[in-house]
C-alpha positions in Angstrom: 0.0 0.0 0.0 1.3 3.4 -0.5 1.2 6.2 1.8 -2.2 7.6 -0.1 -3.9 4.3 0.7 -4.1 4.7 4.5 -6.4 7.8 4.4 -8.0 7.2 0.9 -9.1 3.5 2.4 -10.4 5.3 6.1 -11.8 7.6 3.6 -14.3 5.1 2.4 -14.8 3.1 5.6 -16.2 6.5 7.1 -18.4 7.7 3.3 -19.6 4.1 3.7 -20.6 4.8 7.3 -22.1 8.0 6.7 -25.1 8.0 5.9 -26.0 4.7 8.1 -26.7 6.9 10.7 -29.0 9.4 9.6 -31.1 6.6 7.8 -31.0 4.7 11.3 -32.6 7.4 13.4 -35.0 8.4 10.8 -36.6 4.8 10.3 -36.8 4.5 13.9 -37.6 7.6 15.3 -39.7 8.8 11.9 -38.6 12.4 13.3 -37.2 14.9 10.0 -36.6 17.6 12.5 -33.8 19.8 11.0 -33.5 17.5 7.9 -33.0 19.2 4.6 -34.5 17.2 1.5 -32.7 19.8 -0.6 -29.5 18.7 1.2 -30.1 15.0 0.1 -31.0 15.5 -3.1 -27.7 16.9 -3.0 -26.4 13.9 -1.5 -27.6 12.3 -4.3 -25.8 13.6 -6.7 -22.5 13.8 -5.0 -22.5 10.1 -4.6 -23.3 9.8 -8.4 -20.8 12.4 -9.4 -17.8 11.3 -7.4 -18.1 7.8 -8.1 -17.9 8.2 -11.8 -14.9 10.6 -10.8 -13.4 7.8 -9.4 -13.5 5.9 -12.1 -13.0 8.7 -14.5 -9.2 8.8 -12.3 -9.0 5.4 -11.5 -8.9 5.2 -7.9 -10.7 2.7 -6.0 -11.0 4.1 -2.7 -13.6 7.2 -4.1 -15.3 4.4 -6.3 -16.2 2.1 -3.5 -17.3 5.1 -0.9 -19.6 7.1 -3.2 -21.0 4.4 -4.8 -21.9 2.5 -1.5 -22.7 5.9 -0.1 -25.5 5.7 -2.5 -27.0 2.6 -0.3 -28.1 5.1 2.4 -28.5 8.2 0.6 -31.5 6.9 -1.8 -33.6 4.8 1.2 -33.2 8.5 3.4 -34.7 9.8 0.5 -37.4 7.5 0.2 -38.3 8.5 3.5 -38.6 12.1 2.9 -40.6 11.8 -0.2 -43.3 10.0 1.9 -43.0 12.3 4.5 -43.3 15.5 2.1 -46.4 13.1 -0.4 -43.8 13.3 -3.3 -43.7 11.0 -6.0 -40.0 9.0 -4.9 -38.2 9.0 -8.6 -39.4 12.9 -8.8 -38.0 13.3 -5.4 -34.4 12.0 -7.1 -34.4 13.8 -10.8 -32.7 16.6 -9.6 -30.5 14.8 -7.8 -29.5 12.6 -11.0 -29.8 15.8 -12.9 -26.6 17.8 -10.9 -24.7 14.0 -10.9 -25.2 14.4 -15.0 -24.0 17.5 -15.5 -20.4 17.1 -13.2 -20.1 13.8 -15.0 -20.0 16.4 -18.2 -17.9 18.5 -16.9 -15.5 16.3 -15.4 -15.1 14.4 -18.7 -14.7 17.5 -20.8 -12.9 19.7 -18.8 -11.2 17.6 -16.7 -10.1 17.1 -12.8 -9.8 20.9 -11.6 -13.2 22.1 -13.6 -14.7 19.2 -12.0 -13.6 20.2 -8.6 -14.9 23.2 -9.2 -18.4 22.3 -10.5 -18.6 19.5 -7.4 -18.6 22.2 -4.9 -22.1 23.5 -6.6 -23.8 20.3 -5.3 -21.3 19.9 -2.1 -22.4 23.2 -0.8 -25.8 22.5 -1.5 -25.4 19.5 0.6 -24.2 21.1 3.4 -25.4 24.1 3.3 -28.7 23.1 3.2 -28.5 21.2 6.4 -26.7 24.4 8.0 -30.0 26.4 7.0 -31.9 23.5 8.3 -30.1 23.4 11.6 -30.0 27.6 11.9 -33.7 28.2 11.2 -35.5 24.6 12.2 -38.0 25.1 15.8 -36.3 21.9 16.7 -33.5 19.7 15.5 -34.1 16.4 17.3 -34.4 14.6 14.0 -30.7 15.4 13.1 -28.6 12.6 13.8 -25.1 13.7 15.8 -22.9 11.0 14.5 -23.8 11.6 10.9 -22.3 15.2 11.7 -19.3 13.9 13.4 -18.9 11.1 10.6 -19.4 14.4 7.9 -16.6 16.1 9.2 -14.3 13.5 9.3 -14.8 11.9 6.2 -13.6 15.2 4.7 -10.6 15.6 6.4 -9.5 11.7 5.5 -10.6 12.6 1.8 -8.9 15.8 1.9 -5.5 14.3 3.1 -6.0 11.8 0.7 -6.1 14.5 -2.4 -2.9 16.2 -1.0 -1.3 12.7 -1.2 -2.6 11.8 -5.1 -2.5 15.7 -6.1 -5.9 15.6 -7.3 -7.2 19.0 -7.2 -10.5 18.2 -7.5 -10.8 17.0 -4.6 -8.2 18.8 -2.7 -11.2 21.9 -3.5 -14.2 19.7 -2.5 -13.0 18.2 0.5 -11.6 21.3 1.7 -14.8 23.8 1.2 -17.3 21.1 2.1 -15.1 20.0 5.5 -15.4 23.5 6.7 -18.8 24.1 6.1 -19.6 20.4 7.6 -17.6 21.3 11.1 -19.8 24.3 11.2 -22.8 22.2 11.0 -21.9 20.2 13.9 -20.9 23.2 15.8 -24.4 24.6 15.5 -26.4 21.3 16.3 -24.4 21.4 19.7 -24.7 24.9 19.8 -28.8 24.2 19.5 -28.8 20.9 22.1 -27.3 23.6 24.5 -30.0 25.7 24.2 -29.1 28.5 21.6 -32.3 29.1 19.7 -33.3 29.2 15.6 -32.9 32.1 14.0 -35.3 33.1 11.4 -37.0 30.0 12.4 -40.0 28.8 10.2 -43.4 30.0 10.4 -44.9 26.8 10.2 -44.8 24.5 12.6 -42.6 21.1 10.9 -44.4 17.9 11.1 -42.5 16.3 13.7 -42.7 12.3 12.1 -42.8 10.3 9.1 -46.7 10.0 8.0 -47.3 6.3 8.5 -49.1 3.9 6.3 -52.6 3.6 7.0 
């Protein structure tokens, strides 16, 4: 193994993780508190996007973790669309949509355009949960670890691009780490006690509807 392998290979193990979490709590619980279905749409198409980048640069690590990322991503997404009464696979096109377009890029343009597109669904990703957790009444239906497992899997992934000099995803990893460590600095922040600003008129349906 070379020195890349360590982090690219913890890389995966946690993007494998990641999601597991998050899909765990919301099947039992049925709470979407603070979850973003903009966020996981985005999901969605960063596990489609960077997967094909994988193979696209031939690295197995970022094949195996954002295509098994994928495993938890779609069911969570499942979830929402019963929640919100939306039809599932319209739920996913724009999802599949943003994954089509950085495949384009990536394949025209190459590595660094791609890096640079990737941040469009990254942010979206993670910034939607940050305007989740910032304006949500509550956030009991966010899931810590998933946090905690966000921010690490970016640092692992971002001292795995330093390693390979890929600069696609030494721009991803490094833009969507930080904006992932604020999001679990908030959610603490709003266990403690801090409150939402610009919180949401309506009140959020607090579970999953369930079948009749």
């Amino acid at each position: 193994m070379t020195m890349a392998d360590y982090p690219g290979w913890a890389g995966t193990l946690t993007a494998i993780l990641l999601g597991l979490p998050q899909l765990i709590r919301l099947a039992r619980t049925r709470n979407v508190e603070g979850l973003s279905l903009p966020a996981w749409q985005a999901f969605l198409a960063v596990g489609i996007g960077w997967t094909a980048h994988g193979i696209t640069i031939g690295q197995a690590p970022q094949i195996v973790a954002s295509a098994l990322s994928l495993a938890s991503t779609i069911p969570i997404l499942y979830l929402l669309s019963r929640h919100l009464h939306r039809n599932f696979l319209l739920t996913l096109l724009p999802g599949l949509v943003l994954a089509a377009i950085m495949i384009g890029i990536d394949q025209i343009f190459g590595s660094g355009a791609y890096g640079a597109v990737a941040l469009i669904p990254a942010v979206i990703a993670n910034a939607g949960q940050s305007v989740a957790l910032i304006r949500a009444p509550h956030v009991g239906g966010v899931s810590v670890l998933f946090l905690i497992l966000a921010v690490l899997n970016q640092v692992l992934w971002l001292a795995w691009s330093i390693l390979v000099a890929d600069l696609g995803t030494i721009i991803a990893a490094g833009t969507t780490g930080t904006i992932a460590l604020f999001n679990l600095i908030w959610y603490t922040a709003r266990q403690l006690g801090v409150p939402p600003i610009w919180p949401t008129t309506a009140s959020p349906e607090r579970e999953l509807s369930r079948p009749g």
